[in-house]
C-alpha positions, -999 to +999 in steps of 0.1 A: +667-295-446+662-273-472+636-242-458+621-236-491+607-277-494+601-274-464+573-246-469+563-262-501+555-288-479+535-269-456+513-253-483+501-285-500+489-300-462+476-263-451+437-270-450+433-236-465+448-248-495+434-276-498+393-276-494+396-317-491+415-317-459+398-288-444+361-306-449+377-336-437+388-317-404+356-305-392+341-343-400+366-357-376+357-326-353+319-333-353+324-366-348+339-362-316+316-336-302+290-366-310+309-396-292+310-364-260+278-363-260+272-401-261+297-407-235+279-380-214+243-396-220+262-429-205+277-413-177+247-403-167+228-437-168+260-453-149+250-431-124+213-434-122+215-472-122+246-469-097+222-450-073+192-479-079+221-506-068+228-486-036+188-489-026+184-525-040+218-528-016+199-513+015+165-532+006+189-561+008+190-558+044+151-569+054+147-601+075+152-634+052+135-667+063+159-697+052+149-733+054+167-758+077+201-767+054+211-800+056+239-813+081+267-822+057+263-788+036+291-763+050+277-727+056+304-703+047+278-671+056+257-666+089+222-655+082+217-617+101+199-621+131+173-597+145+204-574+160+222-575+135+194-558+112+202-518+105+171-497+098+161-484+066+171-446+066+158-418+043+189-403+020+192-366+037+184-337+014+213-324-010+235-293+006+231-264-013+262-244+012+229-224+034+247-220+070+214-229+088+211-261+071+248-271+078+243-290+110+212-309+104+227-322+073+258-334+089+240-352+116+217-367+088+249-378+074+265-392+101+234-409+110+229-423+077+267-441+075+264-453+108+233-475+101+253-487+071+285-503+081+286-529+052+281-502+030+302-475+042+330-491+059+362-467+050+362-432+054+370-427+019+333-440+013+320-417+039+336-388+022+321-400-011+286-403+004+285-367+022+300-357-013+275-368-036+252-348-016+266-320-024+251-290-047+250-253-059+280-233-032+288-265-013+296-284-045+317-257-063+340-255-027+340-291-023+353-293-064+380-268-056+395-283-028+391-321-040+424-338-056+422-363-081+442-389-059+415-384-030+436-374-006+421-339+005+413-353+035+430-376+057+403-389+076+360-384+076+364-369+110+392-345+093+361-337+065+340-328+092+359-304+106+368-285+077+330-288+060+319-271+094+346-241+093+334-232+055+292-240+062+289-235+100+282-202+108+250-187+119+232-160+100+230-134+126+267-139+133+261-143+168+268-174+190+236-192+206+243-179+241+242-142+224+209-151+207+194-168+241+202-134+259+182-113+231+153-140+226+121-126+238+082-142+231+073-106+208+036-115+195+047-153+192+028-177+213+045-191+239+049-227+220+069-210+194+092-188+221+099-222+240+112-246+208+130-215+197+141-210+233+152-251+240+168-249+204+193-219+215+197-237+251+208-270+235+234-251+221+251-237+253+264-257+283+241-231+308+230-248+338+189-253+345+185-224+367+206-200+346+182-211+314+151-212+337+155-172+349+161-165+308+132-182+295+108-162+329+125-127+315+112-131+273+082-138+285+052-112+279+045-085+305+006-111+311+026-144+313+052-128+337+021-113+357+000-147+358+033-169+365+047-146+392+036-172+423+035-206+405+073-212+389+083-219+428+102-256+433+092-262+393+120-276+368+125-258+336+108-282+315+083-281+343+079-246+342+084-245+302+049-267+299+029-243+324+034-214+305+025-230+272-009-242+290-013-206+304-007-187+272-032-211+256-058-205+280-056-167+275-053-170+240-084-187+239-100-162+259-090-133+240-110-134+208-147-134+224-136-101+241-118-084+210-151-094+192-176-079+215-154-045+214-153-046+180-195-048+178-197-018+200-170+003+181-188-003+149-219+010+165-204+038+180-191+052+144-219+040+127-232+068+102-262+089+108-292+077+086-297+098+056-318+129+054-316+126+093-320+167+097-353+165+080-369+137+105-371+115+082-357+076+083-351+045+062-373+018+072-349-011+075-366-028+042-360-001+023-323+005+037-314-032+025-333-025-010-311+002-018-278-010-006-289-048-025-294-026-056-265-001-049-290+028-048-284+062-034-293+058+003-304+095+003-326+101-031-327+065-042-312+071-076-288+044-091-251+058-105-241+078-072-234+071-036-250+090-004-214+110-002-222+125-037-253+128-038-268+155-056-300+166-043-283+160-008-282+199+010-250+212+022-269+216+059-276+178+058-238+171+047-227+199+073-249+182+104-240+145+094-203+157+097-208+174+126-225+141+144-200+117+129-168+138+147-186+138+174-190+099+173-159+093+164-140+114+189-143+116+225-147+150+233-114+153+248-100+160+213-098+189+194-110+192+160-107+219+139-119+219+101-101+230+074-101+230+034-074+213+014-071+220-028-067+190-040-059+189-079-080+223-081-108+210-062-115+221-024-124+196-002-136+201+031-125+179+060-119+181+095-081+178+116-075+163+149-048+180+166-023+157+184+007+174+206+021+139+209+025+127+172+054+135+155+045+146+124+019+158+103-005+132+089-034+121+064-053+087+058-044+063+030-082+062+026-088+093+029-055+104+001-072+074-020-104+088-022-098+122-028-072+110-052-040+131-037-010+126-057+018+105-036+063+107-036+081+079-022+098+087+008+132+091+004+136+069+035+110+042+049+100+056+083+087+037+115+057+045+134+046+034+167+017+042+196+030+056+233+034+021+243+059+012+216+038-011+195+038-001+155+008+016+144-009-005+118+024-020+096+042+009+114+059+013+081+052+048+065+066+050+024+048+078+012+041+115+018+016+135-001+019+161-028+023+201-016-013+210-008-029+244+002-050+243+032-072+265+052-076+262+085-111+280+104-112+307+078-088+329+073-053+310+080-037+295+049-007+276+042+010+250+020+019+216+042+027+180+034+017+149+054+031+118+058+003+087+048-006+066+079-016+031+067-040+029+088-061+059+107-091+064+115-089+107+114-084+117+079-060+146+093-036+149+123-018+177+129+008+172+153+035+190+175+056+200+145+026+219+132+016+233+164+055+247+168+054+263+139+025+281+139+019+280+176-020+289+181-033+295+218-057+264+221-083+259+246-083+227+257-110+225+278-131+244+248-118+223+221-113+256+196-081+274+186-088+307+203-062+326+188-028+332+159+006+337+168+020+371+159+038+352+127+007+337+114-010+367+119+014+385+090+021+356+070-006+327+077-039+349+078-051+363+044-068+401+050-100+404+036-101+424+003-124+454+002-151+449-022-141+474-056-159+506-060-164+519-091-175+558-101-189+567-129-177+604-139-209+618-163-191+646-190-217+670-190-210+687-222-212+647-238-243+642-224-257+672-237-282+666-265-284+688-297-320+708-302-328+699-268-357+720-256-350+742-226-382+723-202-361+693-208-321+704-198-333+690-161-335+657-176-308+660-198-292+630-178-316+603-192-303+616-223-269+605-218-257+577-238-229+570-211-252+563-181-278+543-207-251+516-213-245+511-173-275+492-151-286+507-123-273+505-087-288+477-065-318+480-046-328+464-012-360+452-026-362+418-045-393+421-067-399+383-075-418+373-105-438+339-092-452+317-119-487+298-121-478+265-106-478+238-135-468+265-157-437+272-179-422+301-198-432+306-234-409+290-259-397+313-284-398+301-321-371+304-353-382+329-382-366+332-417-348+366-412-332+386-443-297+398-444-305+433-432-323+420-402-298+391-398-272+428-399-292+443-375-297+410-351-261+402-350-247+438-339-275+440-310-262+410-296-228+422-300-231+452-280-252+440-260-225+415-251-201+437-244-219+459-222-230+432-198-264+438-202-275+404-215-254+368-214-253+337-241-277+312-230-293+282-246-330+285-230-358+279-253-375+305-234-363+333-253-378+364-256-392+375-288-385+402-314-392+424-341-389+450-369-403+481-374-396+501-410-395+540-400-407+561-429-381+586-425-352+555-429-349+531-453-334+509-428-358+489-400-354+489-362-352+458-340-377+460-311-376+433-281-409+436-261-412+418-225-413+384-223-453+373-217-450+353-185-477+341-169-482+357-135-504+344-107 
């Protein structure tokens, strides 16, 4: 064959040179990918009628009531009798390859077959059935291991055994006599420990008194205590049904207890009434009118809260503090108080110190309220009383921002604390804190008596003198020109250097009482001209700057004016004293 007709050929059938064929191609390609997609619609009908034939099949099955047939009519099929009747099953939920599920939905399975012998006669059909059941991991293993002949597996006992070595295997990895040994009644009740309990035990070929001394030991400490003389001669399903009536009764007997404690807790830490210090209490109308209204219960006023209250005195705040530690600490503690900046703001609080906590410690309430910045813990850390029993979620995730605190009133350092969920001491400082700094604490006193030698260099801030300042008079400076000789003893109120300095304290306080329903004179705005607006502006100015007066916006000003000299051409600002009204 010639090559060169033979790619002449070629080119007149190529669809890229000819547009014709090409269209014609992807016609013929459409086409198909439409009868797919039919076929697939169909497939999927075929299979939802097949299923509705399977349970019209089972419905099938009910009791029929025939009439009498005639004698010379031969029967070729005998009509089920009562016996012969298999119940109506549920189809078992589809197996999504979860190791937990894997033998409840085999024994589903096998239960369902059984009951339908006429249905599922071969094993082939068996294998189907479990098949089509099948979904998510269990479908993809059962898809990769299926042959198109159907002869994966020789036998539905041989499909068993190979579905349980791929599905059946616990989550905890451990067999059910491991887990029986380890199972323990934790804050369950005791209904819950004993199906878990009989589950596990179903599982093992242990003898009744082997599973009877297992079940006594994951008891609580109560049950073991209230059971210790009555399990004598009893079975283990015997036994299994007293403790579930015991643990009910003392269930039922706890919450009337936990409730009254609760009543008298709350009582205990209730907070002292406001403006307590001053004799003075709330009627109980007038307590409910201000918290219905959300009203200051100290002043009254709306837009504030007792806490914050701003005609509240610092003695009140100071006592109510004092009475609420006091309240909410036995007086085996020791409290100390302390200041803590927080985002430039000092906030005083109060510290409980702890030799048996762990760490150093502050309030989620308390961190929320005064708003201290939070950092995730780099690890999630577990928390726990003495008795071994987590403290609130006894998970801590957070610790707080670097903070400066003072402790009494001289010792200062920077510390973080960890954030308890749940406390009800805003601050504990605990034995890592008390190692470092290692204060001699009495006890018995509840007071930090005294520093270690390394706070007392590097923890306790010296006092700073108060600044002296001296004031060195020139005395040629201060000497006036033409000033007469009966005058050079006084030549120091002449000075211009000791005129712009105010004068040392005195011990006296002269006050300057006011006529009661009356206010300082209000100064008022006059037109001044640019020389006296000059003048104006350069007294305040040095003024200013030698401290002697201060900006302020005070109506009650004091007044001002001008006075031409004869010898200047210039005028002179005058200030008299204020006119105040004296009684």
């Amino acid at each position: 064959m010639d090559p060169k007709s033979s790619y002449s050929s070629l080119q007149k059938i190529s669809p890229g040179q000819d547009p014709a064929a090409y269209e014609h191609l992807c016609t013929n390609l459409a086409a198909q990918a439409s009868q797919i997609a039919a076929n697939q619609q169909q497939l999927n009908r075929l299979t939802a009628v097949t299923e509705e034939l399977v349970k019209a099949i089972q419905n099938l099955h009910s009791p029929v009531v025939t009439t009498p047939a005639p004698p010379a009519a031969a029967i070729t099929h005998a009509v089920p009798t009562p016996s012969q009747i298999n119940p109506r099953l549920a189809f078992p939920e589809r197996f999504d390859g979860d190791p937990n599920k894997c033998k409840g939905f085999l024994l589903q399975c096998s239960l369902f077959v059984e009951q339908q012998p006429m249905l599922y006669s071969t094993d082939n059909g068996k294998i189907a059935f479990v098949c089509s059941l099948l979904t998510g991991r269990a479908l993809d293993w059962i898809t990769a291991v299926w042959r198109t002949d159907g002869s994966s597996f020789s036998s539905f006992n041989d499909f068993l055994t190979r579905f349980r070595e791929v599905f059946d295997h616990p989550k905890e990895g451990k067999s059910a006599g491991e887990r029986l040994l380890e199972l323990s009644q934790g804050k369950s009740s005791a209904a819950e420990y004993a199906m878990n309990f009989r589950t596990l035990a179903a599982q093992t070929t242990w003898v009744s008194d082997t599973l009877k001394v297992l079940f006594r030991k994951g008891l609580s400490h109560e049950l073991q205590t209230e059971l210790a003389c009555r399990d004598e001669g009893k079975s283990l399903n015997d036994f299994i049904e007293l403790t579930i009536a015991m643990d009910n009764l003392q269930r039922s007997r706890k919450p009337r207890s936990r409730v009254s404690t609760a009543i008298k807790a709350v009582q205990s830490v209730e907070d002292p009434e406001p403006m307590q210090v001053n004799s003075y209490h709330l009627s109980s109308e007038e307590r409910n009118r201000r918290l219905a209204n959300r009203l200051c219960l100290y002043c009254g006023s709306p837009g504030h809260q007792r806490a914050s209250c701003p005609s509240r005195p610092s003695s009140v705040s100071s006592k109510l503090v004092s009475e609420s530690l006091h309240s909410l600490h036995p007086v085996n503690c020791v409290i100390v108080p302390l200041k803590l900046t927080i985002n430039n703001v000092q906030v005083t609080t109060f510290a409980l110190l702890d030799s048996g906590a762990a760490g150093n410690f502050m309030s989620a309430e308390f961190a929320r309220t005064n708003k201290v910045s939070l950092i995730p813990c780099a690890n999630s850390l577990s928390v726990a009383t003495i008795d071994g029993r987590p403290l609130g979620t006894g998970i801590i995730t957070h610790l707080t921002q670097s903070l400066s605190m003072t402790t009494g009133l001289l010792h200062q350092e920077v510390i973080q604390f960890y954030v308890l969920p749940t406390s009800n001491t805003p601050i504990i400082l605990g034995l890592p804190w008390l190692r470092l700094h290692d204060p001699l604490v009495s006890w018995r006193e509840g007071q930090i008596l005294k520093w270690s030698t390394k706070c007392q260099t590097k923890c306790l801030s010296t006092i700073s003198p108060l600044p002296v300042h001296s004031l060195v008079i020139n005395e040629e400076s201060s000497e006036v020109p033409n000033l007469p000789a009966e005058y050079h003893d006084l030549k120091a109120a002449f000075s211009k250097t000791q005129a712009n300095t105010l004068p040392s304290h005195r011990p006296h306080d002269c006050a300057i009482d006011l006529l009661p329903g009356h206010n300082p004179p209000k100064g008022r705005v006059f037109p001044l001209s640019l020389p006296e607006s000059e003048a104006m502006t350069k007294y305040i100015k040095e003024e200013l700057e030698k401290g002697f007066i201060r900006p302020s916006t005070s109506p009650a000003s004091a007044g001002f004016f001008f006075v031409k000299k004869k010898e200047r051409q210039s005028e002179t600002l005058h200030i008299p004293p204020p006119e105040v009204e004296r009684d």
